[in-house]
C-alpha positions as CSV (number, residue, x, y, z in Angstrom):
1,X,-34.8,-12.3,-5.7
2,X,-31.2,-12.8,-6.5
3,X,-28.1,-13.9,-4.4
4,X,-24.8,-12.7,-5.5
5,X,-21.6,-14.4,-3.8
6,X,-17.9,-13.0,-4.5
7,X,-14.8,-14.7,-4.3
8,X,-11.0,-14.2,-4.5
9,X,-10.0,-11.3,-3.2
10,X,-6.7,-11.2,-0.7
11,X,-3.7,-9.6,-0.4
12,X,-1.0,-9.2,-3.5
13,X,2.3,-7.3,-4.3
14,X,1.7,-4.6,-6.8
15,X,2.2,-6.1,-10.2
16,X,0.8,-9.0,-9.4
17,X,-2.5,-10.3,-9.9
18,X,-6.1,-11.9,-8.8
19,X,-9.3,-13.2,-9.9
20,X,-12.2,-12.7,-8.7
21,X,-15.5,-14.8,-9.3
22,X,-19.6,-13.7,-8.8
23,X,-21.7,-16.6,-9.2
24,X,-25.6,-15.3,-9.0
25,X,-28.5,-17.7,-7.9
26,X,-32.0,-16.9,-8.4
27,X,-33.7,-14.5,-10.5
28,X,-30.3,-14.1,-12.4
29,X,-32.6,-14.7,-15.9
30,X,-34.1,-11.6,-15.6
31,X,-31.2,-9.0,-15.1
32,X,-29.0,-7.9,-18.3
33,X,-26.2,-6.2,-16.7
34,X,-23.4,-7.9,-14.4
35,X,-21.0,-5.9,-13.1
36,X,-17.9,-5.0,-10.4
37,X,-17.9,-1.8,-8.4
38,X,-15.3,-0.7,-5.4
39,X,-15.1,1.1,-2.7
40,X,-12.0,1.9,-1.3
41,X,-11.8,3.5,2.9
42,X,-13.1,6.6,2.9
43,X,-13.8,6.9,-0.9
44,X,-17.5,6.6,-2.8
45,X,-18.5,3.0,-4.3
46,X,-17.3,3.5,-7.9
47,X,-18.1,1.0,-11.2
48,X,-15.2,-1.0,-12.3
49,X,-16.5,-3.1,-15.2
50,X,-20.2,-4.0,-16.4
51,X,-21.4,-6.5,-18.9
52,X,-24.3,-7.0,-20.7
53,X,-25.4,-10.7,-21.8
54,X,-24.7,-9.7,-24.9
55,X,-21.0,-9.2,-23.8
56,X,-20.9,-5.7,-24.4
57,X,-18.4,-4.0,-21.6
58,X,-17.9,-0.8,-19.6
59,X,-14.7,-0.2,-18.2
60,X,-13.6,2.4,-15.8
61,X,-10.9,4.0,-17.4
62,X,-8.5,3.2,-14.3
63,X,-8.5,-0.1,-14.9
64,X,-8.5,-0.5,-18.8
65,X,-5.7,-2.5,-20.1
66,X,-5.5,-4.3,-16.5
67,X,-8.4,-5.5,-15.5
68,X,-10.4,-7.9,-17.9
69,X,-13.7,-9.3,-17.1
70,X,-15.9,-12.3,-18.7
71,X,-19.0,-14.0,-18.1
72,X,-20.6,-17.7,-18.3
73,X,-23.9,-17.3,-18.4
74,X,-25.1,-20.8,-18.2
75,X,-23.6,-20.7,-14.8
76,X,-24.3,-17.0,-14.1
77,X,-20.7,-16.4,-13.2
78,X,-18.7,-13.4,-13.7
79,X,-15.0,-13.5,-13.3
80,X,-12.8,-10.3,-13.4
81,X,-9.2,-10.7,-13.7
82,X,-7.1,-7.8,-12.6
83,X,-3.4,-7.8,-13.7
84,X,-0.6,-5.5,-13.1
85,X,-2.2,-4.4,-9.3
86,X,-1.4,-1.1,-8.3
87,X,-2.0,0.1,-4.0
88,X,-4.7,2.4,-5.5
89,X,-6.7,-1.0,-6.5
90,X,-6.9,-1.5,-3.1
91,X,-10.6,-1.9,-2.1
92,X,-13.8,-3.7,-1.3
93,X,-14.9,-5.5,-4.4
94,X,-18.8,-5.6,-4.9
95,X,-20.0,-8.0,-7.3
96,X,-23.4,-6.3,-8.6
97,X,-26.7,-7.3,-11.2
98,X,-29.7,-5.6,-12.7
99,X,-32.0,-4.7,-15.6
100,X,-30.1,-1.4,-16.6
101,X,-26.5,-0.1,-16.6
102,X,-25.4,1.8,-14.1
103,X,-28.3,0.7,-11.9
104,X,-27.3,-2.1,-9.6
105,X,-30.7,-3.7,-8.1
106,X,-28.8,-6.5,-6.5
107,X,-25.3,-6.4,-4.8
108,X,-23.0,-9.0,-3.4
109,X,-21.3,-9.1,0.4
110,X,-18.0,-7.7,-1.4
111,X,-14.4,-9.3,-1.1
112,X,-11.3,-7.5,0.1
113,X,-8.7,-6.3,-1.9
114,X,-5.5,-4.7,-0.9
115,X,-2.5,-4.5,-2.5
116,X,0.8,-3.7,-1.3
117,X,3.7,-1.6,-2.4
């Protein structure tokens, strides 16, 4: 079993900026893939960044060149830093792990997002 917690989230101007942090307890050894999906009202949960343990990355082509996202893996902590915010950003955050990309087998309880105009 593995417990994900998220934090960070709030409210921001556009252009500004957060960081969010996923620190994973449990089982966290035996997934490969950490990750960040959203899901903004009304709209399906879409990836935002994955990472392998190798450091390997997936970004969502929305966010490249904003958003950055890095790992400690002694801690099993992810952090994603999202710079120049735009309203469209504006989401719940879901901090995610599993064995495989693209398949989440354990999610966080999500932190809100929103960013103003």
């Amino acid at each position: 079993q593995v417990h994900l917690v998220e934090s960070g989230g709030g409210l921001v101007q556009a252009g500004g900026s957060l960081r969010l942090s996923c620190a994973g307890s449990g089982s966290v050894f035996s997934m490969n893939i950490m990750g960040w999906y959203r899901q903004a009202p009304g709209k399906q949960r879409e990836l935002v960044v994955g990472i392998s343990r190798g450091g390997t990355t997936n970004y969502a082509d929305s966010v490249k060149g904003r958003f950055t996202i890095s790992s400690d893996n002694n801690k099993n902590t992810v952090y994603l830093q999202m710079n120049s915010l735009k309203p469209e950003d504006t989401a719940v955050y879901y901090c995610s792990t599993g064995k495989n990309w693209g398949l989440p087998d354990y999610w966080g309880q999500g932190t809100q997002v929103t960013v103003s105009s």
